[in-house]
N, C-alpha and C positions, 0 to 999 in steps of 0.2 A: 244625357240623363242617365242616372245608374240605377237601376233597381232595385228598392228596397228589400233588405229580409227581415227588417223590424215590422211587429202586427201591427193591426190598426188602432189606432188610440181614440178614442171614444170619451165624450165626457159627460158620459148620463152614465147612472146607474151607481151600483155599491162599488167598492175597492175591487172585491173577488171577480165580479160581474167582469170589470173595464179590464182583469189581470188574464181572466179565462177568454175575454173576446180578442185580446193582444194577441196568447198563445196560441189559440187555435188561427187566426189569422196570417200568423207567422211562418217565414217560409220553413225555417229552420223546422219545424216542428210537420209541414207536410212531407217534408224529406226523410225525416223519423217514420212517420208512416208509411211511406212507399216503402221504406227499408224494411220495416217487418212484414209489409206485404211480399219482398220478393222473397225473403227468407221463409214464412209461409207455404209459399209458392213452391220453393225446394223442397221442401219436406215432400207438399201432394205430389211431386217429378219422383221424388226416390222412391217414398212410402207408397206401393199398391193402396188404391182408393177402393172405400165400400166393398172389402173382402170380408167372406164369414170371419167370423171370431176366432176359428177353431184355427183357421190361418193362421193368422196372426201369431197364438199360442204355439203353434209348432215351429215355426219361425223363428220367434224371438225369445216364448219362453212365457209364462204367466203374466210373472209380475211387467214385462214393459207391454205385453198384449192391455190389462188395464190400464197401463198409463194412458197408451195411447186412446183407446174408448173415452178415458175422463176426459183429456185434453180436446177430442176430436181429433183429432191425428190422420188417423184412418177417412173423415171426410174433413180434409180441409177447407173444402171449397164450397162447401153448404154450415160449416160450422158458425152457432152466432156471431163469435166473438169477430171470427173474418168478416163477415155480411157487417158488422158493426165499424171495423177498422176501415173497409170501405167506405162507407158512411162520413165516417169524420173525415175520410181524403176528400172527399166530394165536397163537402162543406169550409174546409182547410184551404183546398187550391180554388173556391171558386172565390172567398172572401181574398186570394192574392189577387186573383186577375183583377177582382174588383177596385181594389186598394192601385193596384199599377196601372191599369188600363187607361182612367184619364189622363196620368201624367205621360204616358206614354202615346197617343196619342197629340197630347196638347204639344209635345216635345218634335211630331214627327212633319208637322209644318215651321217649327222655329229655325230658322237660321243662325242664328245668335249674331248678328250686323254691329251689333252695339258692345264687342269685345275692344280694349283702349289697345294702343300700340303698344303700349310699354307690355302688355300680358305678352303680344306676340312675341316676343324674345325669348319669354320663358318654354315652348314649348320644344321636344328631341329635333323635331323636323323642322328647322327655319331658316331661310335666307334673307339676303340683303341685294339691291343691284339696280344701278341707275339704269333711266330710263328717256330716252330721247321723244319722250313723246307728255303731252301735257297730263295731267291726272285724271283728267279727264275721256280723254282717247283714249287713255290705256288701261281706263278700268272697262271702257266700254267692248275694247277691241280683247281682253282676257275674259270679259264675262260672256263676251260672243262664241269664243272657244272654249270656255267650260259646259255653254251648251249645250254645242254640238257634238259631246265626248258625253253627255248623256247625264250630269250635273244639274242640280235646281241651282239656280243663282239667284241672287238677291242686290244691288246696287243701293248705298248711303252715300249719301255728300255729306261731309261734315266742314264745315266752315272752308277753306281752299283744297282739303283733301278729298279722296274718294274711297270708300271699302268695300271689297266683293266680296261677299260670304258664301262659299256653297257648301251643298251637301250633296254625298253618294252614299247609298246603301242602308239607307233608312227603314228599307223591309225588311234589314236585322233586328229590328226591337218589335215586329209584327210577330218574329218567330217564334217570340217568347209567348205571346200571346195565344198563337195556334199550341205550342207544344203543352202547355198548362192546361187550353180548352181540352187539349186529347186526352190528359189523367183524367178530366173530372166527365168527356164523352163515354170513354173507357170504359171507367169504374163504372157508371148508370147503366151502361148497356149491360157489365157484370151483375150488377144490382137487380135492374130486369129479370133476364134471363137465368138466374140462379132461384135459390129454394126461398125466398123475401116473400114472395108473393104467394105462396104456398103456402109458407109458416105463415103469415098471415089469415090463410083461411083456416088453418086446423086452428088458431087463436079465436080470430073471430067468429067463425062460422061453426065452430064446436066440431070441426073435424078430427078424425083422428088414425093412425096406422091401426092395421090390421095383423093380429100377430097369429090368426091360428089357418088351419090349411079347409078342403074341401074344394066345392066348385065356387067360381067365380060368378057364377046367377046367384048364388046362398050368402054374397055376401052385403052386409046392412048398409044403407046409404051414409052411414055416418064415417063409411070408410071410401066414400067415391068424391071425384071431383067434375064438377060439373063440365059440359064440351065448351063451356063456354070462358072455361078458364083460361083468362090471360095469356100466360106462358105456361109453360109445363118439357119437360124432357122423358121421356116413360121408353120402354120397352115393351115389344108387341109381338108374341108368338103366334106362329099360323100355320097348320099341317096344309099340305097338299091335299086341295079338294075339300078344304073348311075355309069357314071365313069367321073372324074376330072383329072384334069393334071397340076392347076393351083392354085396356095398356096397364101396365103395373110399373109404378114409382119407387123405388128402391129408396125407404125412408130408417135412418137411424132408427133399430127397435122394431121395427116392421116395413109395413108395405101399405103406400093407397093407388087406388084404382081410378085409372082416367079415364073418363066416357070421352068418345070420339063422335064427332059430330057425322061421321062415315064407316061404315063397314069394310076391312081389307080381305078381300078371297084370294087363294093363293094357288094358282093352278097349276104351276110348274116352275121346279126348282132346281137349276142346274149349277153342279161345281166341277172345274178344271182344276186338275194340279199339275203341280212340277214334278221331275224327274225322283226328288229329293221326298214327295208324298206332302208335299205343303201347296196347300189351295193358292191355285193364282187366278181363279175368278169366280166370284160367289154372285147371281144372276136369279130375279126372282121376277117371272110373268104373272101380273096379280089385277086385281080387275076392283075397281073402287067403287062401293054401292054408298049413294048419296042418302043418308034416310031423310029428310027433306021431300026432296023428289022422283026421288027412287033411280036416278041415273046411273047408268054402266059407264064406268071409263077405264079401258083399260092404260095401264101402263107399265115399263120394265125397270125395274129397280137393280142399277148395279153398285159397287163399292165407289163413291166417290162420284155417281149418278146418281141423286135422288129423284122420287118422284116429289111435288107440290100440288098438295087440294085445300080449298080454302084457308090458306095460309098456314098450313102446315106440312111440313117437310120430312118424306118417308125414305129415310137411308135405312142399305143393307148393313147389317151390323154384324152376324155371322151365320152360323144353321146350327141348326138342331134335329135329334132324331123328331120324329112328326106319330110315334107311337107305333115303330115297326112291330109286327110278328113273326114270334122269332119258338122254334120245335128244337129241344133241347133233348139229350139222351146222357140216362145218369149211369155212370160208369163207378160202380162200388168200389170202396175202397179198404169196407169193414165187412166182415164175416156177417156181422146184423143188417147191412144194405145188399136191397134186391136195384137188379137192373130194370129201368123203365123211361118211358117218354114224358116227356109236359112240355104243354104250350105256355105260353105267355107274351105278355105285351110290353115292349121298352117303356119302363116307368112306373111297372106296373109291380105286384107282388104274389107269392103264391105262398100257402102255409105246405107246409112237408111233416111227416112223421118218420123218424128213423127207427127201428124195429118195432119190437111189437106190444102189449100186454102194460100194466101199468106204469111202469119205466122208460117206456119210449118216449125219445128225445124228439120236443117239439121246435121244429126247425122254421126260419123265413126266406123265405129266395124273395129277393129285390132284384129285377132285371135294371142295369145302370144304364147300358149304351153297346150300342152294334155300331162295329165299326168294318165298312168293307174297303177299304184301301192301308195298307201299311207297308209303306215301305221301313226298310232295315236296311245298313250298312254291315255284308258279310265282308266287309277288307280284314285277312289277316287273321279271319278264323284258321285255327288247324293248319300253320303255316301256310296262309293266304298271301296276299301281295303284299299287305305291311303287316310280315311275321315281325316279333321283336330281336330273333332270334338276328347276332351280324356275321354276314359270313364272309369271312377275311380273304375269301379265295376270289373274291369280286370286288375291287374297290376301283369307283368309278368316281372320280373327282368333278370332272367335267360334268358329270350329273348331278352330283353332292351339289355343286355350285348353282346350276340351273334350277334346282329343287328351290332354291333361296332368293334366286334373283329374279328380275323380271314382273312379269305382272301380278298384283296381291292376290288372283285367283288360284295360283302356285300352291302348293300343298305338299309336305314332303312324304305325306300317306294318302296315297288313291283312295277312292271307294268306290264299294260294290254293292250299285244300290240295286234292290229287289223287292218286290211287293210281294207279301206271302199270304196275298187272303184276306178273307173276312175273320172278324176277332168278335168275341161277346165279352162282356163284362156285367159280373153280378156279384153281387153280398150276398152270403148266409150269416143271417144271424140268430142267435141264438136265445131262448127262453129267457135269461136275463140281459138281454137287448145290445152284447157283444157281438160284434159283427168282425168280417175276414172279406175281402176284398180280391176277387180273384177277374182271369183277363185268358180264355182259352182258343184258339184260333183254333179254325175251323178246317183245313190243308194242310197236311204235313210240310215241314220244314225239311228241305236240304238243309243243313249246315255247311258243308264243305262242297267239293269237287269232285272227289273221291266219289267211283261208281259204284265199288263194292260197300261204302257207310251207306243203313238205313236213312232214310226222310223218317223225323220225330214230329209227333202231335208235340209242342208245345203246352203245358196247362200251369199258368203263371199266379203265384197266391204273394199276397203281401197282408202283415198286421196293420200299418199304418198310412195313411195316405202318402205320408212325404216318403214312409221307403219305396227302392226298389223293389222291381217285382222279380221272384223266384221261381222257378222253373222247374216241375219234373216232365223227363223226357220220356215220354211212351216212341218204341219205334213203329212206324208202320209196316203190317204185315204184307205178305203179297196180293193180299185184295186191298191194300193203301187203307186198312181201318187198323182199330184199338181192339178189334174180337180177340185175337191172339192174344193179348194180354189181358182178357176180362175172362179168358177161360182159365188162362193160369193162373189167375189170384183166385179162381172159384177150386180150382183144383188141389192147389198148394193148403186150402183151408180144408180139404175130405181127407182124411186120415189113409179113406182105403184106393182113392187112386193116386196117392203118394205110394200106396205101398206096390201098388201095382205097379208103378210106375220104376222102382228101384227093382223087383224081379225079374223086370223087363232087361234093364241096365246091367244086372249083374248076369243075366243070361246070354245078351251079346256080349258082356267085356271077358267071362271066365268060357262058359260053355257049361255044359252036362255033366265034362267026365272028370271037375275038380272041385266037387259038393261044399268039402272043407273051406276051400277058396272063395268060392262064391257064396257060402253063410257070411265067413267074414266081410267080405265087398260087403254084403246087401247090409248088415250089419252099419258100416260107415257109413256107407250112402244113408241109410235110411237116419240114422243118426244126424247126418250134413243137414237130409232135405227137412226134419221137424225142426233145425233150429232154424232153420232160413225162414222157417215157414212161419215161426214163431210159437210152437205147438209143442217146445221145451224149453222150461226154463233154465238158466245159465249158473246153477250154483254160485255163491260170492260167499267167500271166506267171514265168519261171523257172522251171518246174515241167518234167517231161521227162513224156513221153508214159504212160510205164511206172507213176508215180505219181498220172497224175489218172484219180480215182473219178468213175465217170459219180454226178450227181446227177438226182433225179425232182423230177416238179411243178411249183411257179409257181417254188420256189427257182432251178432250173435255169433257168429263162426269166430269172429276174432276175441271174443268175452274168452269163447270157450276155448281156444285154444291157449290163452293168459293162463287161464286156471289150471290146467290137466297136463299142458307138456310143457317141458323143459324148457327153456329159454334157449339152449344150446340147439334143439330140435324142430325150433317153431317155424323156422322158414323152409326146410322142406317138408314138411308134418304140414306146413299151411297150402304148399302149390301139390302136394298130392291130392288134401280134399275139397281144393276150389277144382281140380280136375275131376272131382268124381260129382263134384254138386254140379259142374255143368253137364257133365253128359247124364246125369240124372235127372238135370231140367231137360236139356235137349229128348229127351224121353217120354216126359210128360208132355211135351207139345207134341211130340206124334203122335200119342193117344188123344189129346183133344183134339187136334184134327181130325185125324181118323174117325171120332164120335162125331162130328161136323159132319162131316162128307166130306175132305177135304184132302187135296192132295197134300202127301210127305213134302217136306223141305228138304232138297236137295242140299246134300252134302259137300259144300263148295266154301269159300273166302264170303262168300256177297251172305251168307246162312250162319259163316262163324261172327260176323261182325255182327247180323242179325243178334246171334242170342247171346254175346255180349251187352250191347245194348238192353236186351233185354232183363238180363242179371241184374242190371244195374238199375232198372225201373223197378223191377220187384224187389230190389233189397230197397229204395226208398220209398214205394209204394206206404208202410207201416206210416211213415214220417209226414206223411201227407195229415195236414190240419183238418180235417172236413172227412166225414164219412163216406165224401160219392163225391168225384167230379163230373162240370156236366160238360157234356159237347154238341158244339153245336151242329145240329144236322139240318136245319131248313129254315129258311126264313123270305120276309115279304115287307120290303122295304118301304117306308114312306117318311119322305122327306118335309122335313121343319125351317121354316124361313123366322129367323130373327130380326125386326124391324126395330128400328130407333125412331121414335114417333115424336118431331115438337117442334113447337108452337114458337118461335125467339124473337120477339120484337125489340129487341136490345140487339139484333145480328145489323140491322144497317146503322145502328148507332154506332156502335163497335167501329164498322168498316168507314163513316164518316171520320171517329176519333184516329182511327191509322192514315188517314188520310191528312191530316192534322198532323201529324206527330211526322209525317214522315216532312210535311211542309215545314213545320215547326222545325225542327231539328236541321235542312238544309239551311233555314235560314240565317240559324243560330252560327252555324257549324262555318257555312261557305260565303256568306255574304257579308262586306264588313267594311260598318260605317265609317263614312271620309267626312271631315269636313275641314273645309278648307279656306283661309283667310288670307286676304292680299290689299293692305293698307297704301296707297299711291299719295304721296304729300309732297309737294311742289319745289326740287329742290333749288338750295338755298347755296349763292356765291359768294366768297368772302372777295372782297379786290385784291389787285397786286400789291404787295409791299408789306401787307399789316402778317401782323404776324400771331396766329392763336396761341401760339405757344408761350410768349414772352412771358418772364420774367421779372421785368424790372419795379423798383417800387413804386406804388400806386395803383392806379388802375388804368389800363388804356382800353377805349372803346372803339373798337372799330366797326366801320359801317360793311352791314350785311346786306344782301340787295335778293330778291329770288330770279332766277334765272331762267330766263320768259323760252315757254317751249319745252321744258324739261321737266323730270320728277322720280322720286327716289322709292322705289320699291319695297317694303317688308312682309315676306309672304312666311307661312307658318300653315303648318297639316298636322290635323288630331283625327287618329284613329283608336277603334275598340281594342285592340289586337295588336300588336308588335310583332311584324314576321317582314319576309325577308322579302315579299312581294312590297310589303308597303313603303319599305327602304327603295325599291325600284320606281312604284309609280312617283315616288314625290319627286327624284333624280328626274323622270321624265316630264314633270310637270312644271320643275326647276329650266327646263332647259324651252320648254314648252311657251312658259307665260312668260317666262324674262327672258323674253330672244332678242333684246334691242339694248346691250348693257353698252357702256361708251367706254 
């Protein structure tokens, strides 16, 4: 029996009716459907599922961020039109099975006995071969041995002959059976446990998403789903030492809220990571209050360990801050920003004011996320072990080769991984609701190896999410903070301990008893240290007074030098007064120390790299986006467990349908129907003398007689499959049934 891929024909109903019941019953047309469901399916594999918008948009760009919103794109897997194409497959393959199912069982007991001899001839596989044994013994004595080799056999008499029909491998047309049941098990279970059942209650039920924020007690029932919903998939956040009861649904448009038929408290939450700074066990002890009964149960919830209470299933998903506190210190960055402390809570918001009187800038800090593990990869900083720099004086082949060969964890750059600390991350944003995005770790950074290079505070700002983040380096002083450089920039902003600070300079560099010398020094110097400082503006040719912005740092030194000297004279004109702007910074930091209390910096390599570094923070200090950066000085962790909370009564369907499919498909694939025919007819002796052949004219009749004891064999094998085993069994079934040839 072959199975149909024409629909089912029907004879009730209109034209359209009988034409739409054909197509959709049709195989050809469920195939079509699976085919855009897998294509589909690729899209939700490629395309990130249910990301903000704003993704999207940066990503790919406006116009295909829309597309894909209209189309659904972004949720394939809850989109109608998918839940829909589902639909018709379910309906599609169950109307084939229905259509196949009888004929294929009605086919899986026939033997077909009643094939003529003449058919046998016709098919690849057939022999011929007498048979010393009557037709009757020798259908009995071959269908005894098809048997026992595991064959249904069937025995007809027909008038003096005999024919044995069997069959093998009949649970190949069950396969098609199971593999069909498993699309339409499948799909239902998807059906199930996808958003059908949901968008059915915000249809029916007059449900609806929730688009605005607050607390989750404020919000209306018209945005909650009852504990007693079907299925449902939500997420379930829970600080240490709180407990929740109430899930959130992540719906196109908005959000609804799943009531839990149980409370989750979450007592302790532990994460391991790797070497690398990426979590390798996320681990949450959490204690399940029944509101029913009011029972305690605790249980541990790891990645790929879920807990189950009343049929629903609590897997670890990831973590989350749990609403740490976190003591921030703002480090000016503008002549109008004072230094000071503030506390806050991750998630939380503080309003700020930047100077003073009615012009002051009204500021928002958004604390985002504390982060206390980070590692980083220093390989190759500052000719580290994979500098780029190649040095021809070392060339090791034999190395070259093993870097390449060998096991895939080979690498031909090492790294050098190191955890530098707890980092804070916050937004300022600003009176018209532009915000800046900054990421400041809390521990100075080594960069290099090098004992004489400062450790830098790191303080990292970016405009947009998808850039990277940028970096100015504060170094750390000998008490390992940022004071040092919060007195310089308060310094470099007072007129008169600049100028204190260059009398100072030109008294050690001249002396006493060369006045003329040391007017002029104090003269440059003080000239150097106003444009660093940003406290002169830079003349520009055509330019009117009113228009030119003072600039800060080496930039202003270098304006100025473009303008006033010669091109022929500007590079030792430029390394005379970066040597005099440093030892007139290195000056100023001994008076703000000294006003500290604080010991001189010793005049050594490990104090010239110091105020290097430091030149270079205060000349980008100006460039820094944000009026004050903050650092973080203390904090009090509390950890947030992210749960996946849901209900999926379509999951044992699902695992029936794979179960199915996998049977289905062995059957199809590996098992493969024989059947097999062996006609025994009595064979027949002409006498001696006569002759079949002759010729002569007229007709001669000669007597034919059967020949008692004897019978003449035609055997013939039909399989699904044409393959090179089935050329062997018949060889061996050849030699097998007709082992008595004469």
């Amino acid at each position: 029996m072959t199975v149909s891929t024409e629909g089912m024909k029907v004879n009730w109903g209109s034209r359209t009716l009988r034409a739409c019941v054909e197509l959709l019953s049709s195989m050809r047309f469920s195939i079509s459907l699976l085919t855009v469901i897998c294509i589909a399916s690729i899209i939700g594999t490629v395309l990130k599922q249910q990301e903000p918008l704003s993704n999207y948009v940066n990503q790919f760009g406006p116009f295909w961020a829309q597309v894909f919103s209209l189309a659904s794109l972004n949720t394939v897997y809850s989109a109608w039109w998918f839940l829909l194409i589902l639909a018709f497959l379910v309906v599609s393959t169950s109307l084939c099975i229905a259509r196949n199912t009888p004929k294929i069982l009605a086919d899986f007991s026939q033997l077909k006995e009643d094939v003529r001899e003449q058919s046998l001839k016709a098919f690849g596989h057939r022999a011929q071969a007498a048979l010393a044994e009557s037709p009757e013994a020798a259908a009995r004595r071959i269908g005894q041995t098809l048997v026992q080799s595991g064959w249904k056999v069937k025995l007809q008499q027909r008038n003096a002959g005999w024919m044995v029909a069997a069959k093998k491998g009949a649970v190949n047309k069950l396969g098609y059976i199971a593999a069909h049941s498993a699309i339409v098990l499948i799909c239902i279970g998807g059906l199930l446990d996808g958003d059908m059942i949901v968008r059915a209650q915000m249809l029916l039920n007059g449900k609806s998403t929730y688009t605005g924020g607050g607390l989750i007690a404020d919000v209306p029932a018209a945005h909650r789903l009852s504990e007693r919903n079907p299925t449902f998939r939500a997420n379930l956040l829970v600080s240490e030492g709180t407990q929740s009861s109430t899930a959130i649904l992540n719906q196109p448009g908005g959000v609804l809220l799943q009531e839990l038929p149980f409370a989750v408290e979450l007592k302790k939450f532990s994460v391991e990571y790797y070497s690398t700074g990426m979590p390798k066990l996320f681990a949450s002890d959490i204690i399940i209050h029944d509101k029913a009964s009011g029972e305690k149960t605790p249980a541990r919830v790891e990645v790929n360990h879920p807990a189950n209470y009343k049929g629903v299933e609590i897997y670890q998903s990831s973590f989350d801050d749990g609403g740490s506190s976190v003591t921030l210190k703002a480090i000016p960055m503008s002549a109008a920003s004072k230094a000071f402390e503030i506390q806050g809570t991750i998630g939380g918001i503080s309003a700020l004011t930047n100077g003073q009187g009615p012009g002051a800038e009204q500021l928002t800090l958004e604390y985002t996320a504390l982060r206390l593990i980070n590692v980083e990869n220093f390989a190759g900083s500052n000719g580290g072990v994979s500098g780029s720099g190649a040095d021809v004086r070392k060339v090791d082949l034999h190395q070259a080769i093993e870097t390449r060969l060998g096991a895939a964890n080979k690498t031909v750059t090492q790294k050098q991984l190191r955890n530098v600390g707890p980092s804070i991350s916050y937004k300022l944003r600003d009176a018209a609701g532009q915000a800046r995005e900054f990421q400041n770790y809390m521990l100075p950074v080594k960069m290099d190896d090098s004992a004489d290079n400062p450790a830098m505070f790191l303080m990292g700002v970016r405009e947009n999410p998808v850039d990277a983040f940028q970096y100015l380096r504060i170094p750390a002083d000998p008490e390992s903070s940022t004071a040092t450089f919060v007195r310089l920039r308060a310094a470099l902003a007072d007129p008169a301990q600049r100028e204190l600070a260059v009398k100072r300079y030109a008294r050690l560099a001249v002396g006493t008893d060369r006045p003329e010398l040391a007017r002029q020094l104090s003269e440059s110097a003080s000239r150097a240290l106003a444009l660093f400082a940003g406290a002169e503006a830079v003349p520009v040719a055509g330019a009117s007074a009113a228009k030119v912005k003072p600039v800060a740092g080496l930039q202003a030194i270098s304006d100025f030098m473009e303008a006033n000297v010669p091109e022929a004279e500007r590079s030792r004109a430029g390394e005379v007064l970066v040597r005099i702007l440093n030892g007139v910074l290195f000056e100023l930091t001994a008076m703000t120390r000294e006003q500290a209390g604080l010991k001189p910096l010793p005049q050594d390599e490990k104090t010239q790299a110091f105020m290097s570094q430091m030149v270079l923070s205060l000349s980008d200090a100006p460039h820094y986006p944000a009026p004050m950066v903050f650092e973080l000085k203390d904090f009090k962790q509390v950890q947030a467990s992210v749960f996946q909370v849901a209900r999926a009564p379509g999951k044992k369907i699902v695992y029936l349908g794979c179960a199915f499919l996998i049977l289905g498909v062995f059957g199809m694939l590996y098992i493969r129907e024989r059947r097999l025919w062996v006609w025994l007819a009595p064979q027949k002796h002409t006498p001696e003398g006569s002759n079949d052949d002759s010729t002569g004219s007229g007709d001669a009749v000669h007597s034919v007689s059967e020949s008692a004891g004897k019978s003449q064999a035609t055997m013939a094998l039909s399989t699904n499959r044409k393959t090179m085993d089935g050329d062997k069994e018949f060889e061996m079934l050849k030699t097998k049934l007709l082992q008595a040839p004469l």
